[in-house]
DSSP file (Angstrom, degrees, kcal/mol; ACC not computed):
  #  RESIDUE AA STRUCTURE BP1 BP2  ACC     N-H-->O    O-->H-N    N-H-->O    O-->H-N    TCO  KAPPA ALPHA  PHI   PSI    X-CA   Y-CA   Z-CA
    1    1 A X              0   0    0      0, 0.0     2,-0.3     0, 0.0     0, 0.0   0.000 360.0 360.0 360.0 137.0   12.6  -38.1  -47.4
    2    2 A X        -     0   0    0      1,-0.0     2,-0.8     2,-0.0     0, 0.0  -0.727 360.0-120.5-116.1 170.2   10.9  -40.8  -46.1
    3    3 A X        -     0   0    0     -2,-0.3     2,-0.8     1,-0.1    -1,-0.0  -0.700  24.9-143.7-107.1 120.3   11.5  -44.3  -47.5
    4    4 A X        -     0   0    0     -2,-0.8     2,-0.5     2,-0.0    -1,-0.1  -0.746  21.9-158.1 -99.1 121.7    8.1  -45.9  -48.9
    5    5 A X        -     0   0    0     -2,-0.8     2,-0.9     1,-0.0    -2,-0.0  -0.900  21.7-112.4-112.8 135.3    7.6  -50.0  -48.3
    6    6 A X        -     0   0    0     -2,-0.5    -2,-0.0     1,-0.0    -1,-0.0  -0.415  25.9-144.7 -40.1  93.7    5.9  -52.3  -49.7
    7    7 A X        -     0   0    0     -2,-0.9     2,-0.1     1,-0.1     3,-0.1   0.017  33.7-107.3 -47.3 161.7    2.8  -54.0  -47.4
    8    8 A X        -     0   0    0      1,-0.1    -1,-0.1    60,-0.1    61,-0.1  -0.330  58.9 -65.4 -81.9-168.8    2.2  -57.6  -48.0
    9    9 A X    >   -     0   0    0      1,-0.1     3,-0.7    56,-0.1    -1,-0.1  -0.191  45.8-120.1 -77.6 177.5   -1.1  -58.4  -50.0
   10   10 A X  G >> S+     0   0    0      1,-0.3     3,-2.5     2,-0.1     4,-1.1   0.542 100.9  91.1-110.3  -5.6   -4.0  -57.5  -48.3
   11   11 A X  G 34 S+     0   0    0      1,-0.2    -1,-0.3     2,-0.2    -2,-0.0   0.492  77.7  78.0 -72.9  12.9   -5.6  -61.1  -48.3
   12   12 A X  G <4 S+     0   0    0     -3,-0.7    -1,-0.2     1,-0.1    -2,-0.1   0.498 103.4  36.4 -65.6 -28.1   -3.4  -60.7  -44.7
   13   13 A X  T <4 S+     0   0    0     -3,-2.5    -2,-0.2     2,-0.1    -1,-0.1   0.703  97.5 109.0-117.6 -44.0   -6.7  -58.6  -43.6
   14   14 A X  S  < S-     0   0    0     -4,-1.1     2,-0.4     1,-0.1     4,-0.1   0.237  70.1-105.0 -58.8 170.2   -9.0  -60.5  -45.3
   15   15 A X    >   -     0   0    0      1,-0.1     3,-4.5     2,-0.1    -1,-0.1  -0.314  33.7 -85.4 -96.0 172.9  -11.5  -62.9  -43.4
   16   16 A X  T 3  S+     0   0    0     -2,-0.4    -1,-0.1     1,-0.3    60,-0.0  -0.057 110.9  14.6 -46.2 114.6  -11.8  -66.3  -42.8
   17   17 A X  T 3  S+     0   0    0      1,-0.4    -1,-0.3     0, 0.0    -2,-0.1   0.056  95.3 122.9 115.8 -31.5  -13.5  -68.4  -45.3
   18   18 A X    <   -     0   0    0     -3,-4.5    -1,-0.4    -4,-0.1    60,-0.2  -0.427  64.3-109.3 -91.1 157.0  -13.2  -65.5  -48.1
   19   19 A X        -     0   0    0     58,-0.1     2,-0.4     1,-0.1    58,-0.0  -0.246  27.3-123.0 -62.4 156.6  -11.3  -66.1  -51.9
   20   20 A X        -     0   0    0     -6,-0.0     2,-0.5    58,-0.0    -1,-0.1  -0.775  26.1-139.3-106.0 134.4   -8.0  -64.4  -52.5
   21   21 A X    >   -     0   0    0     -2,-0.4     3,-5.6     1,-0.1     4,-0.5  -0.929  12.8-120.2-110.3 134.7   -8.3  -62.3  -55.6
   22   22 A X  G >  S+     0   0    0     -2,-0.5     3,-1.8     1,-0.3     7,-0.2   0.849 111.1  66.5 -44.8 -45.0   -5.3  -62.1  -58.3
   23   23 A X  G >  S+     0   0    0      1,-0.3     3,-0.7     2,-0.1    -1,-0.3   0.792  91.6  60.3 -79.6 -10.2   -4.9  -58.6  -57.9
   24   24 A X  G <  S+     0   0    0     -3,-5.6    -1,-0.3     1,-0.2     3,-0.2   0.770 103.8  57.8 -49.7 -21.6   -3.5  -59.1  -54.0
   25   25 A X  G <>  +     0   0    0     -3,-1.8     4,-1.8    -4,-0.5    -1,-0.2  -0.340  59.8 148.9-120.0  25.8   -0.7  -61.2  -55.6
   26   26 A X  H <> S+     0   0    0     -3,-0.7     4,-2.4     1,-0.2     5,-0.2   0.868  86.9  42.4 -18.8 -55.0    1.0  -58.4  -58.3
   27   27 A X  H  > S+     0   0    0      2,-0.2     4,-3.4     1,-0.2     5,-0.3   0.944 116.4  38.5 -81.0 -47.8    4.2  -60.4  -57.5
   28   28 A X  H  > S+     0   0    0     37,-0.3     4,-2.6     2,-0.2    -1,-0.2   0.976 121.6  52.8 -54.7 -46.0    3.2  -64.2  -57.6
   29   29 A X  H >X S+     0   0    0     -4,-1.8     3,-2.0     1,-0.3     4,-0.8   0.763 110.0  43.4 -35.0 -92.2    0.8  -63.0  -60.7
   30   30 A X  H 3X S+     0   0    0     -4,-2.4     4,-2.2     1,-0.3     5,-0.3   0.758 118.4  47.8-103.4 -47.8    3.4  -61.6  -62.4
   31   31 A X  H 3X S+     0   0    0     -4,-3.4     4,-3.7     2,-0.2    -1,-0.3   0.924 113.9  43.6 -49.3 -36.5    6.1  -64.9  -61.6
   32   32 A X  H XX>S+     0   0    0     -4,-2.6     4,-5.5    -3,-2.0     3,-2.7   0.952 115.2  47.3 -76.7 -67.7    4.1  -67.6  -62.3
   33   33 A X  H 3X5S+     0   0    0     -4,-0.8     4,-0.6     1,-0.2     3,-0.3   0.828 123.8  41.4 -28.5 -66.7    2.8  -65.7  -65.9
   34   34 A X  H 3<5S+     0   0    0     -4,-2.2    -1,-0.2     1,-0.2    -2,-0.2   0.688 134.8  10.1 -72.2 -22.2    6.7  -65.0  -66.5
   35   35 A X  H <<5S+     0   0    0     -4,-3.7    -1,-0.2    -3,-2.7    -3,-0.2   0.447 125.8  51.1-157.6  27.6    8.5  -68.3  -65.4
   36   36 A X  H  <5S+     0   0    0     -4,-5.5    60,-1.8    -3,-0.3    61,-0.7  -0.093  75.9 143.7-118.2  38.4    5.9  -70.9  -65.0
   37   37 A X  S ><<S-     0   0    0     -5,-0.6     3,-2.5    -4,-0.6     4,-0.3   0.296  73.5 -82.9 -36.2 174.6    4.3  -70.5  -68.0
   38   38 A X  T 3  S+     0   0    0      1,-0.3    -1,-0.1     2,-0.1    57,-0.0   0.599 135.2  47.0 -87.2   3.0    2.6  -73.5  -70.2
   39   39 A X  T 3> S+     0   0    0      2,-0.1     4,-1.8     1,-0.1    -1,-0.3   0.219  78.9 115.6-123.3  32.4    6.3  -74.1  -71.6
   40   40 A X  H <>>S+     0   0    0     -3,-2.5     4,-3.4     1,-0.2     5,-1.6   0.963  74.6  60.0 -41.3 -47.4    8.4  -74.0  -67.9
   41   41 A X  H  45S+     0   0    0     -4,-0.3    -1,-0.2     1,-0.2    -2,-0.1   0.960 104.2  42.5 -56.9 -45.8    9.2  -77.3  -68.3
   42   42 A X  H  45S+     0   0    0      1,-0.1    -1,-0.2     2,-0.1    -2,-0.2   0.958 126.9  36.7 -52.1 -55.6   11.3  -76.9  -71.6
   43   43 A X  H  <5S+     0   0    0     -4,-1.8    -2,-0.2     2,-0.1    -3,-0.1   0.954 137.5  10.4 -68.3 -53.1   12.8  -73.9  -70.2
   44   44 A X  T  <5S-     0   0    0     -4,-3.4     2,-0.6    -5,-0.1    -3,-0.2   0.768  76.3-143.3 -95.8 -52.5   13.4  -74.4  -66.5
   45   45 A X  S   <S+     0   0    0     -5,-1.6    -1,-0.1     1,-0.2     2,-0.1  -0.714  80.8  40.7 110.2 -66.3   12.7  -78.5  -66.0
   46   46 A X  S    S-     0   0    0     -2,-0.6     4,-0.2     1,-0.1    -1,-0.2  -0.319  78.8-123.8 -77.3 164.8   11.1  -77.4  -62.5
   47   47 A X  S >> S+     0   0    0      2,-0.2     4,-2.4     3,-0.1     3,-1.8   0.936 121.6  51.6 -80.4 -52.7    9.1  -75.1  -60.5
   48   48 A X  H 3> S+     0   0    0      1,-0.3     4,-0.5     2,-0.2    -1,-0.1   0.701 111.0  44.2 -46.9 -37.8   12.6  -75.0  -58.5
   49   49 A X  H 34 S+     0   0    0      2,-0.2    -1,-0.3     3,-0.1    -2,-0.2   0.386 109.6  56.5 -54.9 -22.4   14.4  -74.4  -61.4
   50   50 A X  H X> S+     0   0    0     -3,-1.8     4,-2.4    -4,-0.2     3,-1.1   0.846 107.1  49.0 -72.4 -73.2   11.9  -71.9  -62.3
   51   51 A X  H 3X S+     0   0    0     -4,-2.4     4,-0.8     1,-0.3     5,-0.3   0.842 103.4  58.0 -40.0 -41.5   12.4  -70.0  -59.0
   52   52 A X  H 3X S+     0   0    0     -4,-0.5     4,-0.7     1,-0.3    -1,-0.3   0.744 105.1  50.1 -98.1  12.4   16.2  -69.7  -59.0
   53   53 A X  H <> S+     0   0    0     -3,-1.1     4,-1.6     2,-0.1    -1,-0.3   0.664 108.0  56.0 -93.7  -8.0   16.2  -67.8  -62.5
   54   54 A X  H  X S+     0   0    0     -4,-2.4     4,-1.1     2,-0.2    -2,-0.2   0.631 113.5  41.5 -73.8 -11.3   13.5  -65.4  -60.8
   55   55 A X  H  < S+     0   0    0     -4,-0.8    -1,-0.2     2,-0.1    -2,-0.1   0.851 113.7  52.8 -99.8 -33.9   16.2  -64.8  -57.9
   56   56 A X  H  < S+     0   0    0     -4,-0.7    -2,-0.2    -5,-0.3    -3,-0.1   0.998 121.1  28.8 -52.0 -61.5   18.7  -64.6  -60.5
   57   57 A X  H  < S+     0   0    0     -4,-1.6     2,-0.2     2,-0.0    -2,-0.1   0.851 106.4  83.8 -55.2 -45.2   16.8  -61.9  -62.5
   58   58 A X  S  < S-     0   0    0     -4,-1.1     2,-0.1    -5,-0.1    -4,-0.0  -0.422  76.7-122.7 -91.9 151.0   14.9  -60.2  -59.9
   59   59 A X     >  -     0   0    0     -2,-0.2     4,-2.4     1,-0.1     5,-0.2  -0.407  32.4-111.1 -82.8 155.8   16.0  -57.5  -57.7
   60   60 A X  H  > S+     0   0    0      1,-0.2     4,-3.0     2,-0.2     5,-0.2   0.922 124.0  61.3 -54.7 -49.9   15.7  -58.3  -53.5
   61   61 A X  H  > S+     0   0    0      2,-0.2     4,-1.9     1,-0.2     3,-0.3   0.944 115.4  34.6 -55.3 -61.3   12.8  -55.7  -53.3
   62   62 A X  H  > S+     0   0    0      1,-0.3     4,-2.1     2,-0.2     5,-0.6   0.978 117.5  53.7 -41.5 -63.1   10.8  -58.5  -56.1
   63   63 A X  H  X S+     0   0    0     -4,-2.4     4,-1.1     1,-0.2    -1,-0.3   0.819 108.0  45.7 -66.5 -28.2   12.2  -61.2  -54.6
   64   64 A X  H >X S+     0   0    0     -4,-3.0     3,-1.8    -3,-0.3     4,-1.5   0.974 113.4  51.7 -77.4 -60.2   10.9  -60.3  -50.8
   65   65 A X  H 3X S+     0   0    0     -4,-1.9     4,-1.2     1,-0.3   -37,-0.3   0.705 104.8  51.0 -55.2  -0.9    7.4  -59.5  -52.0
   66   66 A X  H 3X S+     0   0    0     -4,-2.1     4,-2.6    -3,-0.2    -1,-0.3   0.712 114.0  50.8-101.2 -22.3    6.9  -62.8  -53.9
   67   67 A X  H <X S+     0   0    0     -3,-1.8     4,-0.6    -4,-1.1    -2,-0.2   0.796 112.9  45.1 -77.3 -20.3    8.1  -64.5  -50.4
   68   68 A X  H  < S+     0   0    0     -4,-1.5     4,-0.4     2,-0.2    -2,-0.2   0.854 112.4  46.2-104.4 -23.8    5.8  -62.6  -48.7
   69   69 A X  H  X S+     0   0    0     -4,-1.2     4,-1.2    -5,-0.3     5,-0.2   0.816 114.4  54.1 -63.3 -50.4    2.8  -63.2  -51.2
   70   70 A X  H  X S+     0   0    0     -4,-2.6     4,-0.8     1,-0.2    -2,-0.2   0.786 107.8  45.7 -48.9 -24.7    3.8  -67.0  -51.1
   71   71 A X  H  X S+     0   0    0     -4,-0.6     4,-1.8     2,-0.2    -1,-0.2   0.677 113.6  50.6-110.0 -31.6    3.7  -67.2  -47.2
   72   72 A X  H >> S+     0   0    0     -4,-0.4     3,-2.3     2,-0.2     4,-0.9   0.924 118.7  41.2 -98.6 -83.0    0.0  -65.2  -47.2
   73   73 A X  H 3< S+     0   0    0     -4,-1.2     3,-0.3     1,-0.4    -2,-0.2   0.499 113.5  49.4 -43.9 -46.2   -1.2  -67.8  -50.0
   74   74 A X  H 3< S+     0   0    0     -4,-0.8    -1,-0.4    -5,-0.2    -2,-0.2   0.828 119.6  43.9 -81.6 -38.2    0.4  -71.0  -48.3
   75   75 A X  H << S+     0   0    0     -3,-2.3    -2,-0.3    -4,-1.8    -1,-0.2   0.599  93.1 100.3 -93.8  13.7   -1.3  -69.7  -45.3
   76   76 A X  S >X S-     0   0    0     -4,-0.9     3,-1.5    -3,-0.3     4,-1.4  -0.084  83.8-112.2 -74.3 156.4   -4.6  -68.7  -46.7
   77   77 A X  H 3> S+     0   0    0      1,-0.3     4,-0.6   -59,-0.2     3,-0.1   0.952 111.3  66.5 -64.7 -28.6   -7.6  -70.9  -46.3
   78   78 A X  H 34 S+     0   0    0      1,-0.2    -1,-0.3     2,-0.2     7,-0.2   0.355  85.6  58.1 -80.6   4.2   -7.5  -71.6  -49.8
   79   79 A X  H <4 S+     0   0    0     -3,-1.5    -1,-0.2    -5,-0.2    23,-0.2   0.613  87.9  86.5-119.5 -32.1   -4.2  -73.6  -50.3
   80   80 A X  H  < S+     0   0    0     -4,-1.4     2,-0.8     1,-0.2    -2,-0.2   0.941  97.5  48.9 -34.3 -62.1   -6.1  -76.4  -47.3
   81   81 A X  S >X S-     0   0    0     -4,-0.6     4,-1.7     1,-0.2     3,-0.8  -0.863  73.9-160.6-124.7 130.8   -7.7  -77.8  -50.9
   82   82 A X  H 3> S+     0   0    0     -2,-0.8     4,-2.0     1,-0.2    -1,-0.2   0.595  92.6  54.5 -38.7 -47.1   -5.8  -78.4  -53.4
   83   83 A X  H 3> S+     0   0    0      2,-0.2     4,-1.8     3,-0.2    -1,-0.2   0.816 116.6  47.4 -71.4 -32.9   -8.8  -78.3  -56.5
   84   84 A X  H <> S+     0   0    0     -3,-0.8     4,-1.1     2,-0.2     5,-0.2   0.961 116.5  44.6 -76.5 -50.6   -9.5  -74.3  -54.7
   85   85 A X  H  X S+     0   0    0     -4,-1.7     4,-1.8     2,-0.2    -2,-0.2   0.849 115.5  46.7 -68.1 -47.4   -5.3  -73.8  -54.8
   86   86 A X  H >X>S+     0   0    0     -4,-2.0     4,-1.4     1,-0.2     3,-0.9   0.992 116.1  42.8 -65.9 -60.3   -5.0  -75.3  -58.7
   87   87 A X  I 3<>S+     0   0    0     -4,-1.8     5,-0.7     1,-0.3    -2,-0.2   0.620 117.2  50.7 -88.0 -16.1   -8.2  -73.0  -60.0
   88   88 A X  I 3<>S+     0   0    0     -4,-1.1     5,-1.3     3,-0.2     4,-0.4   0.848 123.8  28.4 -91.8 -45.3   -6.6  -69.9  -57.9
   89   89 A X  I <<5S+     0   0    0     -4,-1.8     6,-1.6    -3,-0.9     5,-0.4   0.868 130.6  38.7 -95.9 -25.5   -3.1  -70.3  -59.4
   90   90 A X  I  <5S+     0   0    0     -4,-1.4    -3,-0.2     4,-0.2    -1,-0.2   0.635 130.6  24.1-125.0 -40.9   -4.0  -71.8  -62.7
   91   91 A X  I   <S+     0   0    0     -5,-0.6    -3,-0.2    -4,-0.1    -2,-0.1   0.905 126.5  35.9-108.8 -27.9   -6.8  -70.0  -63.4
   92   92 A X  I   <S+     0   0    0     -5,-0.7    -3,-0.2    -4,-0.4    -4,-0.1   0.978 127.4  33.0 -76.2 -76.3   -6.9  -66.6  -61.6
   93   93 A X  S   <S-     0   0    0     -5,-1.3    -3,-0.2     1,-0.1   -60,-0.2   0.814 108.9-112.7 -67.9 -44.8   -3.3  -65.9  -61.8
   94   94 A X        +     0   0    0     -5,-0.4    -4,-0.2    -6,-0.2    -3,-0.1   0.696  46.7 173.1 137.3 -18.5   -2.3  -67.5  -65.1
   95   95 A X        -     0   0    0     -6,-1.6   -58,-0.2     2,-0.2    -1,-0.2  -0.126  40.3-161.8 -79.7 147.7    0.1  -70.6  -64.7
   96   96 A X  S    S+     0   0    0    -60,-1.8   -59,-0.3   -63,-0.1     2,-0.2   0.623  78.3  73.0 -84.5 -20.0    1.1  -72.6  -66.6
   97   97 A X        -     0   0    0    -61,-0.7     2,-0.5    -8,-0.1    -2,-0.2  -0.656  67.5-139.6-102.5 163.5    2.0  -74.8  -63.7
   98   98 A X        -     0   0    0     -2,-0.2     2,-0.4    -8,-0.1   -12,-0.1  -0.974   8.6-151.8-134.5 109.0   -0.4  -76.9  -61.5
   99   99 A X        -     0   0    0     -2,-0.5   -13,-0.2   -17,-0.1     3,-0.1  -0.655   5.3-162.3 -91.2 124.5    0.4  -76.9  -58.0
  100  100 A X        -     0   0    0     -2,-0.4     2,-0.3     1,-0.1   -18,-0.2   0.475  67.5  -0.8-101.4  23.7   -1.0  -80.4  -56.5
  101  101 A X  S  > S-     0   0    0      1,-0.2     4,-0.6   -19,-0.2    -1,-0.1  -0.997  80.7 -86.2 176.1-175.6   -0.9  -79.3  -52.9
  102  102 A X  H >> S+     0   0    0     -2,-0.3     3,-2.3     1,-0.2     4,-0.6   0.975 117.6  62.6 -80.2 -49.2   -0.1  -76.5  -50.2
  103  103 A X  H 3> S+     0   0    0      1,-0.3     4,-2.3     2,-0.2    -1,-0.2   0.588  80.8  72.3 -78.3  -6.0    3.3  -77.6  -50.0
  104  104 A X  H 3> S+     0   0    0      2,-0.2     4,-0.9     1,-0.2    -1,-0.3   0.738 107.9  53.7 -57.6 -31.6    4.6  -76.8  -53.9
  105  105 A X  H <X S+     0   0    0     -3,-2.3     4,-2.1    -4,-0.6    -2,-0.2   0.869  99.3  50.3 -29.1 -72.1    4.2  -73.7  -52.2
  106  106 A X  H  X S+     0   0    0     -4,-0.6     4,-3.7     2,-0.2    -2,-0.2   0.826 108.3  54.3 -24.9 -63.3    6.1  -74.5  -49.6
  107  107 A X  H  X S+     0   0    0     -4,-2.3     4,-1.6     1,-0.2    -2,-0.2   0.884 110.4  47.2 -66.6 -39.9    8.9  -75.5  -52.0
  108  108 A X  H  X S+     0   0    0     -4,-0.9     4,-1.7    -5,-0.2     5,-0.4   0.956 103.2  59.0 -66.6 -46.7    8.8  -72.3  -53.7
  109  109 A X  H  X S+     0   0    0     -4,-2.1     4,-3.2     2,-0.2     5,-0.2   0.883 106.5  56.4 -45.9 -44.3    8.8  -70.2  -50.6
  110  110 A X  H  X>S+     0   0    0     -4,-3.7     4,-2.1     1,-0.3     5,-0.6   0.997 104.3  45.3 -34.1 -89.0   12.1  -71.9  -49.8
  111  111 A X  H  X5S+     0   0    0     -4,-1.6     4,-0.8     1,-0.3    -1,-0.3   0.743 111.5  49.6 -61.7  -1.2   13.8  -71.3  -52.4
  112  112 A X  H  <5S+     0   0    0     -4,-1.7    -1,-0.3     2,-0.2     4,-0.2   0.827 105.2  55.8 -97.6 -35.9   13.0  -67.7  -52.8
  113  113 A X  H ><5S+     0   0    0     -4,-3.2     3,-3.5    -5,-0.4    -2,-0.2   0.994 104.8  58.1 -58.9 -44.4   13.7  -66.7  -49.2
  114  114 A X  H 3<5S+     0   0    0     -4,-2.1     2,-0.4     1,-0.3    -1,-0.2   0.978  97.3  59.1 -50.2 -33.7   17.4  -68.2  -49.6
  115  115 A X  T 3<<       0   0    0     -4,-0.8    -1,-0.3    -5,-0.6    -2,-0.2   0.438 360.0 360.0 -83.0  25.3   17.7  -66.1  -52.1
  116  116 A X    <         0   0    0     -3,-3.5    -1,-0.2    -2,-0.4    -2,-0.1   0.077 360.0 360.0 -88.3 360.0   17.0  -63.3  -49.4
């Protein structure tokens, strides 16, 4: 039987210059909508706080594809400006939360690979 893995998102292939589309991102998509939503703060206090109940909840197989969708996004052309990175995550994806730079990224990526 052979053991079917998960690719990263395909915006990995895409080229230089071009927009990331929500459907590359199943896993951030599906984090941010589920635990940065427009009431995170009430629930979580942080995006960091946010992140270690998604490692709590989520199984390693979730939790490596949302590191690996963070790291293609944080290196994507599109997280260089900030107003392109808020309308991608905010508006494409869903969030409730507002990422004011490439490194809120960062800060997420973190915590989800410790939890690796």
């Amino acid at each position: 039987m052979t053991r079917r893995t998960t690719r990263g998102p395909k915006l990995l292939k895409t080229a230089a210059g071009s927009s990331p589309r929500a459907a590359e991102f199943p896993a951030l998509a599906g984090f941010v909508r589920g635990y940065l939503h427009q009431d995170f703060p009430e629930v979580h206090g942080s995006i960091v706080a946010a992140a270690a109940a998604f490692c709590a909840d989520a199984g390693a197989e979730e939790r490596r594809q949302l590191a690996v969708e963070l790291e293609a996004l944080s290196n994507h052309d599109i997280s260089r400006s900030s107003r392109q990175l808020r309308r991608f995550v905010v508006g494409d994806l869903g969030s409730g939360w507002t990422p004011t730079s490439r490194d809120d990224l960062v800060v997420l990526l973190g915590v989800i690979r410790a939890s690796i």
